[in-house]
C-alpha positions in Angstrom: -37.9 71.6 168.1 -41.4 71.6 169.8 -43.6 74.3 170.1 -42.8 74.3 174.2 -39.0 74.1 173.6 -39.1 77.1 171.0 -41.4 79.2 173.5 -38.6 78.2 176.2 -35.9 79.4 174.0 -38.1 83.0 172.8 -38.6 83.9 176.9 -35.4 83.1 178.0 -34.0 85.4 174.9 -36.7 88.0 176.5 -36.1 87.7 179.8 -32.1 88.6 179.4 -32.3 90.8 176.8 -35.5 93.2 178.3 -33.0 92.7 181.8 -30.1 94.1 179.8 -32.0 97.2 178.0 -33.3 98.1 181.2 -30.0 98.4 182.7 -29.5 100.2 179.7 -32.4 102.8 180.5 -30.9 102.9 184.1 -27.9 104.2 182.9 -28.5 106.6 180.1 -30.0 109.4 182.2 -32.7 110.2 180.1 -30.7 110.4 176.6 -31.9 107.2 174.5 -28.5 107.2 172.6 -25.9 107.9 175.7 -23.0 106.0 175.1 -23.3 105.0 178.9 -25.9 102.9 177.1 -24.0 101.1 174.9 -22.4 98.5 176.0 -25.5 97.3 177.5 -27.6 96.6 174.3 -24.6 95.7 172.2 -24.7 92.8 175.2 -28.4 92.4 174.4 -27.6 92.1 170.7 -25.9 88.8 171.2 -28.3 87.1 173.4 -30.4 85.7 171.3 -26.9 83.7 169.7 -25.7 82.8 173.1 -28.8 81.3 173.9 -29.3 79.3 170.7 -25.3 78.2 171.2 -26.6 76.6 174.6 -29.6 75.0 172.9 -27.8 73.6 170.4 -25.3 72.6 173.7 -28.2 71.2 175.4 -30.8 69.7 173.4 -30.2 67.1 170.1 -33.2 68.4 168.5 -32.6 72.2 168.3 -29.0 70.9 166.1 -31.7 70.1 163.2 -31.6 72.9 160.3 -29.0 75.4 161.2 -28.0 77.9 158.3 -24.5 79.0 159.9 -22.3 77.5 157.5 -20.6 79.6 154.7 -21.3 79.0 150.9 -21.0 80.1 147.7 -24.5 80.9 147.1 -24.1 83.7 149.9 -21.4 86.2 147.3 -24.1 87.6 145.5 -26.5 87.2 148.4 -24.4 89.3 150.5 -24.0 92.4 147.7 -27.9 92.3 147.8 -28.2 92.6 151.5 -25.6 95.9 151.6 -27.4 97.6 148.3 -31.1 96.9 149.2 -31.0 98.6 152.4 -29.0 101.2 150.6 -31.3 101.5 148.2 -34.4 101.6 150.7 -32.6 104.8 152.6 -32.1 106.7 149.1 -35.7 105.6 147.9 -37.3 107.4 151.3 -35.0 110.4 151.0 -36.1 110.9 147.2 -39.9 110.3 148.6 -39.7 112.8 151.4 -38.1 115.4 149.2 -40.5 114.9 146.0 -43.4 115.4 148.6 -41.7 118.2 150.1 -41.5 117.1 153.7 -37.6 117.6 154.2 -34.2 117.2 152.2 -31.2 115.3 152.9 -28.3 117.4 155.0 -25.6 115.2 152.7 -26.9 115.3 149.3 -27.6 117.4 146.8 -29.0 116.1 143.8 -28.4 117.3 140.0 -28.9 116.0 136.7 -24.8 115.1 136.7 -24.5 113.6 139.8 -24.8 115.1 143.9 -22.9 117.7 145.8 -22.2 115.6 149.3 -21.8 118.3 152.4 -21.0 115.6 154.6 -21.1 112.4 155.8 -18.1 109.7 156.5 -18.1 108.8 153.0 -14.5 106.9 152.0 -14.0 108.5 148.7 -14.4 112.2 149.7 -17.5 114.7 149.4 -17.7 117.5 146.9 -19.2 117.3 143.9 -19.3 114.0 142.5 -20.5 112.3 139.0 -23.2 109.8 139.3 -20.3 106.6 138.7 -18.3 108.0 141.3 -21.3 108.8 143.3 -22.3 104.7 143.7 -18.8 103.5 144.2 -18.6 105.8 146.6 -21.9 104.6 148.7 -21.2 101.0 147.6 -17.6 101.3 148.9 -18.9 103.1 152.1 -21.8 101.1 152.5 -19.9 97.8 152.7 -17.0 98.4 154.8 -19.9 100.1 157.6 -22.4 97.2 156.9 -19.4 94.9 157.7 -18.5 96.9 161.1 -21.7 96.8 162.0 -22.5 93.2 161.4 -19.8 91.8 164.2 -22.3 92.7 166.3 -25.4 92.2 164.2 -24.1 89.0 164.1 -25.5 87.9 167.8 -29.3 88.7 167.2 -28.9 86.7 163.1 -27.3 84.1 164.4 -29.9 83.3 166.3 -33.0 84.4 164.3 -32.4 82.9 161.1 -29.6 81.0 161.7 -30.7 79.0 164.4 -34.8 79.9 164.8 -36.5 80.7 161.4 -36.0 77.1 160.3 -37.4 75.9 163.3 -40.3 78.1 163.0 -41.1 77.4 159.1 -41.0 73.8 159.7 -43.6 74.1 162.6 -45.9 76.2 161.3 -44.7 76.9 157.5 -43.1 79.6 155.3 -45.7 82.8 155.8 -46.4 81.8 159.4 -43.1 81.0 160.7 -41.6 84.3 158.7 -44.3 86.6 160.6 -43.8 84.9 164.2 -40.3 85.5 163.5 -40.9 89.4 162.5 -42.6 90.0 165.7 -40.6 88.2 168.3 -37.7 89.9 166.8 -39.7 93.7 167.3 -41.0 92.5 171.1 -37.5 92.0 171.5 -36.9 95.5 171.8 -39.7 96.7 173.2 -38.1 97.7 176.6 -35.9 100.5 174.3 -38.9 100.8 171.9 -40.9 102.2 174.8 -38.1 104.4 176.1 -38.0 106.0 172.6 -35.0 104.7 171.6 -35.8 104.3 167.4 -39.0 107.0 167.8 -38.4 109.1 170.0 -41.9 111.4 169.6 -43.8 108.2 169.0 -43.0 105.4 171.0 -46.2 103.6 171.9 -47.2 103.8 167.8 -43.6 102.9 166.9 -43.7 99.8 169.7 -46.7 98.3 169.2 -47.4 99.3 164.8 -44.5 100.7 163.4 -42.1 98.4 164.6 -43.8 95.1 164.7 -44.7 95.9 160.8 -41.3 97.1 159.6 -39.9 94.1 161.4 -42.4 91.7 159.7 -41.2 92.7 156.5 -37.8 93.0 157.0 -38.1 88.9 158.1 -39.3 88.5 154.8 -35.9 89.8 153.2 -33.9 88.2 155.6 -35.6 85.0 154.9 -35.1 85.3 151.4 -31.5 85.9 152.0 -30.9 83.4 154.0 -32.9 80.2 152.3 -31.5 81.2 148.7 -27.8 81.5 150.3 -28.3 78.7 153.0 -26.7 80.7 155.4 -27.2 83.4 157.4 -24.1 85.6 157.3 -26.2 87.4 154.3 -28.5 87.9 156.5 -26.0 89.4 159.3 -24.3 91.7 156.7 -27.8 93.4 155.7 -28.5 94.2 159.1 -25.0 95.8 159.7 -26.1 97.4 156.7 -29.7 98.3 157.9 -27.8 99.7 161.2 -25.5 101.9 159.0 -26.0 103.3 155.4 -29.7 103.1 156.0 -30.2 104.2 158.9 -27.7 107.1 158.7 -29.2 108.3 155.5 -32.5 108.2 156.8 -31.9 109.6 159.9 -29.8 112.6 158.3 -32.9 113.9 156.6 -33.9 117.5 157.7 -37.6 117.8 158.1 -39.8 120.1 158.4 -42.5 118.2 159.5 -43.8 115.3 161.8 -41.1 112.3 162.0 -43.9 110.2 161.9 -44.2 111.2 158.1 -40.4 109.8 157.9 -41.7 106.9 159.8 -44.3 105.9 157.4 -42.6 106.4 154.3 -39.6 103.9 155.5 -42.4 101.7 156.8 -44.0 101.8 153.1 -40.5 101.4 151.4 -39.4 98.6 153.6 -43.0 96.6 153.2 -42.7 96.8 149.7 -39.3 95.1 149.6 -40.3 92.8 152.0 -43.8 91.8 149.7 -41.5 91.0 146.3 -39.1 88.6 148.4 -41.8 87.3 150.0 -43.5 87.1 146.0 -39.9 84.9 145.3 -39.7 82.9 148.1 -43.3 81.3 147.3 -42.7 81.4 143.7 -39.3 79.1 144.5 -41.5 76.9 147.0 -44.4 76.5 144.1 -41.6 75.9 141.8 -40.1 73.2 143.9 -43.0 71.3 144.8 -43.7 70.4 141.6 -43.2 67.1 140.2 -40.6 66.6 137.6 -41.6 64.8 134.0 -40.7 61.6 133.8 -40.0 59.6 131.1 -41.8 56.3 130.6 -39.8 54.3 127.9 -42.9 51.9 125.9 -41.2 49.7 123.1 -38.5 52.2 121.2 -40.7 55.2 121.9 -39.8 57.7 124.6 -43.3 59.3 125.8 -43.4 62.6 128.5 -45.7 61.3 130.9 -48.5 63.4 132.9 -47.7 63.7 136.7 -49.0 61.2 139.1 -52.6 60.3 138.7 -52.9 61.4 134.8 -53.5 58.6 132.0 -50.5 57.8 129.5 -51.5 57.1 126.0 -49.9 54.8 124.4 -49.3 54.9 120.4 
């Protein structure tokens, strides 16, 4: 697509989804999370695939490079996009505990496993051994990561399904993956600002936090999505992101500024985001170089140098 029909597509996803959150605002009478709320950005989720349907509808062009279809690739692709944000919500709890700041109101850690208090955890609570322990997140993690991905399903469908190729192919990998990051954060700014995801900081969350996280998190969707050539990865991690992580995160009791939470998520997430971003350049290097060929002289069979390098011949 051009650069005027993907800014077409990026304000008309605005303009519908900031018009839905604010009716969301309207209606939650000053509690960010009322349920009156719901229904309302759980619409605003799936604008950003509605719209992309009609471009697709619309104009030839915006067909070119979609990443809907299912593959085999996507099996293990999807297993890593349910434990990586699993293990980004256990890696901040272990960091905010280890630097004193809070402790998990689930967990209870020992050298033998955890003591769970709570926590809608299929195979029970109690004391658990360290085996039982995993299946039991991995269990949980993927039947809520899959819940939460029918609706998850509205914004990927239309971010890397439908828009991230578009964007890497007009203005590259890095480029494309960070304008993606940040449209996808000033997508929610209207509940960003209402202090919907920090509620003590929402200008800092809104216009830092946010925008960063979001960045980063584009670069491990990306990843999933180009090695599975599909974005239902993609859709599965952020059921998963909307679920495991953030309950686990969000569970933590601290006894000090959210902010500190904040930061150490930001940090964890970044740090993911840097290694896939690390693999998806290495792949690209790896691709773009050319193959040895094999230039037959006489009975010989000689490896030659790529393009512009003498042969010698024997």
């Amino acid at each position: 697509m051009s650069t005027r029909a993907i800014a077409t597509y990026i304000a008309l996803v605005f303009a519908l989804s900031w018009s839905l959150q604010t009716v969301a605002i309207g209606v939650s009478l000053g509690q960010p999370d009322s349920p009156a709320a719901m229904p309302w950005l759980i619409a605003a989720m799936f604008v950003p695939g509605l719209v992309a349907l009609a471009f697709i509808a619309v104009f030839k062009p915006s067909r070119t490079g979609l990443l809907w279809k299912p593959s085999i690739p996507m099996i293990p692709m999807i297993a890593l996009g349910i434990a990586i944000p699993a293990a980004t919500a256990f890696a901040v709890l272990a960091i905010v505990q280890a630097a004193g700041w809070g402790h998990s109101g689930w967990f209870q850690f020992s050298a033998s496993g955890a003591d769970i208090s709570g926590g809608p955890w299929l195979l029970g609570t109690g004391n658990q051994s360290w085996p039982l322990l995993l299946t039991n997140i991995a269990v949980t993690g993927a039947l809520f990561a899959g819940i939460s991905a029918l609706v998850a399903v509205g914004e990927e469908f239309g971010w890397r399904g439908f828009l991230q190729q578009h964007l890497i192919e007009r203005w590259g990998l890095g480029r494309g993956i960070v304008v993606l990051g940040l449209v996808w954060s000033f997508y929610h700014l209207p509940v960003l600002l209402y202090g919907y995801n920090y509620p003590e900081t929402p200008i800092l969350g809104a216009f830092l936090i946010s925008p960063i996280q979001l960045v980063a998190v584009s670069m491990f969707m990306a990843w999933l999505t180009l090695r599975a050539g599909s974005f239902w990865p993609a859709a599965i991690a952020h059921g998963a992101g909307n679920s495991i992580q953030e309950g686990v995160i969000s569970n933590l009791a601290l006894n000090t500024s959210p902010v500190h939470k904040d930061l150490v998520t930001l940090a964890v997430t970044v740090l993911v985001g840097l290694v896939c971003w690390w693999s998806l350049r290495n792949a690209r290097r790896q691709s773009s170089k050319p193959a040895p060929a094999v230039l037959e002289i006489g009975d010989e069979a000689h490896w030659s140098h790529p393009v512009g390098a003498s042969v010698v011949q024997r």
